[in-house]
C-alpha positions in Angstrom: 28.6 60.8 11.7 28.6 59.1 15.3 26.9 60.7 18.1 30.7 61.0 19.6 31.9 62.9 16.4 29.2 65.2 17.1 30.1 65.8 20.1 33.6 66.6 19.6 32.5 68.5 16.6 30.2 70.6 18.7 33.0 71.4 21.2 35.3 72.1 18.9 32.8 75.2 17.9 32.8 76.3 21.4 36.5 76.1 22.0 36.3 73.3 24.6 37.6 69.9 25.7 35.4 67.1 26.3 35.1 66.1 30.0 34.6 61.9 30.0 33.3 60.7 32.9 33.1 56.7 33.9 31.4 55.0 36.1 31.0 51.4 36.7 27.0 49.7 36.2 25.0 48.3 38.9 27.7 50.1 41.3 26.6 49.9 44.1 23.2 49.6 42.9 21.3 50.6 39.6 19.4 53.6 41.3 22.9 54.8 42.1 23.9 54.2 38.7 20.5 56.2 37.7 21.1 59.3 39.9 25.0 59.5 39.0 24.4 59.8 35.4 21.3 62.0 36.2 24.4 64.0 37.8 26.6 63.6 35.4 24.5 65.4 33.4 23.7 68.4 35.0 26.8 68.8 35.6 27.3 69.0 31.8 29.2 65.9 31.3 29.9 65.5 27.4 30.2 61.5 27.0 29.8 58.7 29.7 31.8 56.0 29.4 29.7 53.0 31.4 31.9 50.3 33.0 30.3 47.2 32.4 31.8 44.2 35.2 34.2 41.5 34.4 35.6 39.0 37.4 39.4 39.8 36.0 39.8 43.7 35.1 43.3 43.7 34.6 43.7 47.8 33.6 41.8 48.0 36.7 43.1 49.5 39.6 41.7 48.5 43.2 38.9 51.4 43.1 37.0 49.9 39.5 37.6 46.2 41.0 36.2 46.6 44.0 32.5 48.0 42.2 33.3 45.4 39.0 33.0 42.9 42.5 30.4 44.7 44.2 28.2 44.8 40.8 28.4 41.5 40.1 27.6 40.3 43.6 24.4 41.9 43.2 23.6 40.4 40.1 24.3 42.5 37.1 24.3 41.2 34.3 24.4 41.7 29.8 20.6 41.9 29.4 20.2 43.8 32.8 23.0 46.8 31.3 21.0 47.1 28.1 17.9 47.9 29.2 19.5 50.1 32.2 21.2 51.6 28.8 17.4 52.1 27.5 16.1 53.6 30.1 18.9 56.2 30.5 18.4 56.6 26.6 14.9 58.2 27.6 16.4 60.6 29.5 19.2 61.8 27.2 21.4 61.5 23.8 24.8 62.1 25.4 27.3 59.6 24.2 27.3 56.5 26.1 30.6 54.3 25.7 30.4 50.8 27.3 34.1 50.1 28.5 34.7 46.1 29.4 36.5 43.2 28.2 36.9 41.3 25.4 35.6 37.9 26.1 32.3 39.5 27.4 31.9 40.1 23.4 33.1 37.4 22.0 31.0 35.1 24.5 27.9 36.1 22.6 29.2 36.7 19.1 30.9 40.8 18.2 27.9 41.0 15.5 25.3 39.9 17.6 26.3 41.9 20.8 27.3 45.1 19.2 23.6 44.8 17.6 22.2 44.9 20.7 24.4 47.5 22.0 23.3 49.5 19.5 20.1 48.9 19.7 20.2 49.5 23.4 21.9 53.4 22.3 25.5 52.2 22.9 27.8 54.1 20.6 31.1 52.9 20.9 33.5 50.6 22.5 36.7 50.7 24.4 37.9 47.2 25.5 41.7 47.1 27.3 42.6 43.7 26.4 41.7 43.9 23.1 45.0 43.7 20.9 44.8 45.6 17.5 46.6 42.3 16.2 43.0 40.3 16.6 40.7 43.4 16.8 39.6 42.8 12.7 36.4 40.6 13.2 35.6 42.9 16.3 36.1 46.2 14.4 34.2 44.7 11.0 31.6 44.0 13.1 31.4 47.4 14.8 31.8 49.2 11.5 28.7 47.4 10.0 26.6 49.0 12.8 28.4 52.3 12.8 29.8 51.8 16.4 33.0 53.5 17.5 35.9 51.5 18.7 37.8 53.2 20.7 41.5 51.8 21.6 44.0 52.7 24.3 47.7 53.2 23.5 50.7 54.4 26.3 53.1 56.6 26.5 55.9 53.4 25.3 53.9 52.7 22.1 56.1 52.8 19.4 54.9 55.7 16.3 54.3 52.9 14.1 51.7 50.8 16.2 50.3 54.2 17.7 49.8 54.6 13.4 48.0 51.1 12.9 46.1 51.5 16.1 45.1 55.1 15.3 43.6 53.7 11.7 42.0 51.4 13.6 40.4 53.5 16.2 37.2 55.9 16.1 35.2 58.1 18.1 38.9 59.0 19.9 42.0 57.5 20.6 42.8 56.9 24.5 45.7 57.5 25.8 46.2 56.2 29.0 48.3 58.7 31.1 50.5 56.5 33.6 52.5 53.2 33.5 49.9 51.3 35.9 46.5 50.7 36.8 43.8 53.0 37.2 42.8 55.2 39.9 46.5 56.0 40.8 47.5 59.1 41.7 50.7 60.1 40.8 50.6 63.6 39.5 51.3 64.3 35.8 54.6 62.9 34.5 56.9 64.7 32.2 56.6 61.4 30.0 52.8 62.1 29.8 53.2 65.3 28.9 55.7 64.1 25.9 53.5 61.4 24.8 50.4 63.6 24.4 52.3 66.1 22.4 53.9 63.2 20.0 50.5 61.6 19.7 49.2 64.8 18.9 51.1 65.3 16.1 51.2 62.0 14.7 47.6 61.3 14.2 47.7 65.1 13.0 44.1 66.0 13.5 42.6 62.8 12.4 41.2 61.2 15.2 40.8 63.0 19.0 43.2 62.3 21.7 41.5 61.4 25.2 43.8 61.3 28.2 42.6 59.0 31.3 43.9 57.0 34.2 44.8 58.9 37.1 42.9 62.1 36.4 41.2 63.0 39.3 40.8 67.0 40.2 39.9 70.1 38.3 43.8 71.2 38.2 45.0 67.6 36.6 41.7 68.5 34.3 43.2 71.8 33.0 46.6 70.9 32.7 45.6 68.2 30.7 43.8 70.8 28.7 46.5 73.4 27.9 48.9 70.5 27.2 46.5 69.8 24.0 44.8 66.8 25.2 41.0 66.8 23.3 39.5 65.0 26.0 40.3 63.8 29.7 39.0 61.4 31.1 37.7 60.8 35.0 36.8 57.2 36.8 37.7 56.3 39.9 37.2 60.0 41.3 33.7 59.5 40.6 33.5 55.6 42.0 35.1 57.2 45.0 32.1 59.7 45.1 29.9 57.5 44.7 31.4 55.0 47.6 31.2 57.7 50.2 27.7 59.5 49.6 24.3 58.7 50.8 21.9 57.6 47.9 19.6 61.1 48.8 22.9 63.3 47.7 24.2 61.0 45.0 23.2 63.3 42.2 23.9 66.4 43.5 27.0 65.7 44.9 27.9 64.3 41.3 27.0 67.7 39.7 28.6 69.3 41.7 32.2 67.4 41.0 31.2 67.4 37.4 30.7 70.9 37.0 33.8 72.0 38.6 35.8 69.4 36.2 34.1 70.4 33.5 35.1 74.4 34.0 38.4 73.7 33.7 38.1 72.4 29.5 37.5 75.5 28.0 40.4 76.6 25.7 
């Protein structure tokens, strides 16, 4: 069992949702990155999900490419994020999900790279431009090393590739909440609200449903909640966050937004 089915399994027990938080690595800085997941944690965060940077982000909204940009300019890079991802391992086992792109993997090799992911205390994967038609060597590779891949469906899938992406999928199935980028804020739709229940149903238990893009309060949190979503996820509130605080009051003030998100995913 993967540290994220733990996780799940453990909330379950306690009659709560798991709160996903993201943030992006080396953003603006990796102290900041440090003292955010420091945050994070006290705040009682369940799984981080760490954004590593690509130059074209296409599910990315202007708030994630602007500190993909400003992470690269200031020279992050694959070996740099795994030993960041070590040291944060010291500190705690909380999930840790590395979202990017595909190429990034399949520049070094899936078997290789999800070695060293793993190595590193990665435990799963989520990659938007990933297709599930040309996921197989990616999703071998990450099943050898008992490494979650984790795959995003919307609310226009069709039941029968939400089914093969589903069987696919592990850790949780994310379900990205709005036709669009992320970080937009556009309330929750009706169609949202329909797509979770449907998804809910058809993967009947199986797999957990996560709900991100566009979540960014305590209210969109619990709505999300009492819907039946089994986790929600939160990104560019917390880049945001992050832009606008001074280093001294990064962790606190990330606490502080986590706990208040996270009081609202108790069933």
């Amino acid at each position: 069992m993967s540290r994220i089915d733990k996780k799940f399994e453990e909330l379950s027990s306690k009659n709560e949702k798991a709160l996903i938080a993201y943030i992006m690595a080396g953003y603006p800085n990796e102290k900041a990155t440090l003292a955010s997941v420091k945050g994070l944690i006290k705040g009682g965060v369940d799984i981080i999900e760490l954004g590593f940077p690509f130059s074209d982000p296409l599910a990315d909204g202007p708030i994630i490419q602007n500190a993909s940009t400003i992470s690269l300019a200031g020279g992050t890079k694959i070996d740099g994020f795994f030993k960041l991802v070590k040291k944060i391992r010291k500190e705690t086992d909380i999930p840790l999900v590395l979202m990017t792109y595909t190429n990034i993997l399949y520049h070094k090799g899936y078997p290789k790279f999800i070695s060293e992911s793993k190595k590193a205390g990665i435990d799963g994967f989520i990659l938007p431009d990933m297709s599930i038609e040309e996921s197989s060597n990616y999703v071998k590779a990450a099943k050898t090393k008992k490494e979650d891949t984790i795959f995003l469906i919307s609310p226009n899938t069709s039941k029968k590739r939400i089914q093969k992406i589903a069987k696919a999928s592990s850790g949780f199935l994310y379900l990205v909440a709005i036709y669009g980028t992320t970080g937009m804020k556009t309330g929750i739709k009706n169609y949202t609200v329909k797509a979770i229940r449907d998804v809910k149903k058809l993967v009947n238990g199986k797999i957990p449903v996560g709900v991100g893009f566009g979540v960014s309060s305590p209210q969109d949190v619990k709505k999300y909640v009492k819907i039946g979503a089994d986790a929600v996820i939160v990104g560019s509130a917390f880049l945001r966050l992050i832009e606008k605080t001074p280093s001294n009051k990064l962790e606190q003030k990330i606490s502080s937004f986590t706990k208040s998100l996270k009081r609202q995913t108790k069933v």
